[in-house]
NUMIVO-347901 format. One record per residue (C-alpha): residue number from 1; residue in three letters; x, y, z. Coordinates in Angstrom, 2 decimals, padded with zeros to 5 digits. Example, Ala and Ser with C-alpha at 12.3 -4.5 7.8 and 13.67 -1.06 7.14 Angstrom:
REM residues 2
+-----+-----+---------+---------+---------+
|   k |   r |      c1 |      c2 |      c3 |
+-----+-----+---------+---------+---------+
|   1 | ALA |  012.30 | -004.50 |  007.80 |
|   2 | SER |  013.67 | -001.06 |  007.14 |
+-----+-----+---------+---------+---------+
***
This chain:
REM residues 81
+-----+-----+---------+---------+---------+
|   k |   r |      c1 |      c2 |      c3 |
+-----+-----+---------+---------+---------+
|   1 | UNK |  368.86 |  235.88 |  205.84 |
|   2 | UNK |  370.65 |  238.35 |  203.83 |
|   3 | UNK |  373.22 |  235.69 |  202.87 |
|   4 | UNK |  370.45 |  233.81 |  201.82 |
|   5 | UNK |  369.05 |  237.19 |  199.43 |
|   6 | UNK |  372.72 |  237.04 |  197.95 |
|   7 | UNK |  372.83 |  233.86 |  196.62 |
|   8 | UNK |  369.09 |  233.75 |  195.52 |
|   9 | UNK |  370.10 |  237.33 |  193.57 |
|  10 | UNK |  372.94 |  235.83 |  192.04 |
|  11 | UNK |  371.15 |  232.75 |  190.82 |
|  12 | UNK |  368.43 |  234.40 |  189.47 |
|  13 | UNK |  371.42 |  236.84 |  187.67 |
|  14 | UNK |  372.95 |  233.94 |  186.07 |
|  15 | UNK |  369.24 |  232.30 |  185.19 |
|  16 | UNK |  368.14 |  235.36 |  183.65 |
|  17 | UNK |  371.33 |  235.79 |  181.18 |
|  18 | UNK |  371.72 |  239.45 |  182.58 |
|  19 | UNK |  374.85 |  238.27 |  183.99 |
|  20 | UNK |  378.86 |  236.68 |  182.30 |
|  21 | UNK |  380.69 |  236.43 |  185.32 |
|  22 | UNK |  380.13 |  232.39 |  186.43 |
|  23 | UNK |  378.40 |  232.11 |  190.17 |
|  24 | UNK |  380.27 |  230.66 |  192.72 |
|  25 | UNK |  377.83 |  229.93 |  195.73 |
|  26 | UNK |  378.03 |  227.87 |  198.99 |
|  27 | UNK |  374.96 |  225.33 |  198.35 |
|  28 | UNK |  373.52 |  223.77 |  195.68 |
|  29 | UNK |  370.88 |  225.39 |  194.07 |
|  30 | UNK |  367.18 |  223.46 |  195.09 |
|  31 | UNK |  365.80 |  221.33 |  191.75 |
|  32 | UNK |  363.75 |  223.70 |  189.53 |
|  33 | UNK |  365.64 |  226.77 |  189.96 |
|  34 | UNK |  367.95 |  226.38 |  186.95 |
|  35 | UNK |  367.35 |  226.64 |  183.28 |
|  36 | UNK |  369.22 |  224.29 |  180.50 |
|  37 | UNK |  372.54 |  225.21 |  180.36 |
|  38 | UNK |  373.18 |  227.21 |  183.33 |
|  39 | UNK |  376.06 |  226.40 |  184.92 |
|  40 | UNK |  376.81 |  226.91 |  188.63 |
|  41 | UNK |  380.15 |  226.75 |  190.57 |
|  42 | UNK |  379.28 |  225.28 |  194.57 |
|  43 | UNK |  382.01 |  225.57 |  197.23 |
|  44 | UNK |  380.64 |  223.54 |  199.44 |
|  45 | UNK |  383.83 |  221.07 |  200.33 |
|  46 | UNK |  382.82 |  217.95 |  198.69 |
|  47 | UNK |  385.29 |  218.11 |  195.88 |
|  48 | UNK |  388.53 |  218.23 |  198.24 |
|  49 | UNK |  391.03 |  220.57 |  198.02 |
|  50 | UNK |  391.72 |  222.98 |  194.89 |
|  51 | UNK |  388.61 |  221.25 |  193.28 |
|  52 | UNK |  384.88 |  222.75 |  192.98 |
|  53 | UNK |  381.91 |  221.57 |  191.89 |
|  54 | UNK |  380.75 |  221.86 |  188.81 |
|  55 | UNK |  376.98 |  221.59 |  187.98 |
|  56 | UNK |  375.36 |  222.12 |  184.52 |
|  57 | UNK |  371.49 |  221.69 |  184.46 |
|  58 | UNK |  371.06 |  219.60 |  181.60 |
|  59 | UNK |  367.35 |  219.60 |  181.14 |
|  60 | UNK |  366.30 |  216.09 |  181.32 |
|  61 | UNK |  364.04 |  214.73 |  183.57 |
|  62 | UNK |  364.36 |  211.18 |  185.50 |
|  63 | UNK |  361.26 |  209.92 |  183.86 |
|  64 | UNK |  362.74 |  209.72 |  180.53 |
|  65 | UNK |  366.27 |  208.77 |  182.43 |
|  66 | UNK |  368.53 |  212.10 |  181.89 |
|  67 | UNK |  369.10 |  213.51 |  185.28 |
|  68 | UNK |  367.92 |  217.14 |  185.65 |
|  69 | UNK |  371.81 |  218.16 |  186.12 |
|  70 | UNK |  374.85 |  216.91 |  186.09 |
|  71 | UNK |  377.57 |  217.33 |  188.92 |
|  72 | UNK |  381.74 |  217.45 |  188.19 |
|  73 | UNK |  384.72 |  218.65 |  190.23 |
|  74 | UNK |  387.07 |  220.49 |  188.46 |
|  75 | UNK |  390.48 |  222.28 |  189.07 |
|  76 | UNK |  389.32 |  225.60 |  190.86 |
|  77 | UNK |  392.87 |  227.28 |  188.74 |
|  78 | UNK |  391.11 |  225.78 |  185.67 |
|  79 | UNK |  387.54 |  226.80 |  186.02 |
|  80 | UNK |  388.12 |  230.66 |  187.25 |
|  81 | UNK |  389.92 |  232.35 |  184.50 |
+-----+-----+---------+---------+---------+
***
């Protein structure tokens, strides 16, 4: 539960601009909880080793055919500096 607090504070840190520092949490945010252009770091093991995922809510929609967010693994040296 309190785990749970933690990432829902960060998120809502990193929606809300109040926050530089990029969020690294263990799942993926649900759909609707980020704004255009937030990006999100997940550690959740699906990009292999020394990779994490990168996801960037894009805005779109699948009705007009943009997916709400897009998902990349990148180098973990490469993303946290």
């Amino acid at each position: 539960m309190l785990f749970t607090g933690l990432i829902a504070f960060a998120v809502a840190l990193a929606v809300g601009g109040t926050c530089s520092a990029q969020v690294i949490v263990k799942t993926e945010p649900m759909e609707g909880q980020l704004r255009t252009g937030v990006t999100v770091l997940v550690d959740d093991g699906t990009c292999g080793r020394g990779k994490i995922k990168l996801i960037t809510a894009t805005g779109g929609n699948e009705m007009n055919g943009r997916p709400p967010r897009s998902r990349t693994c990148v180098s973990r040296q490469a993303d946290l500096r």
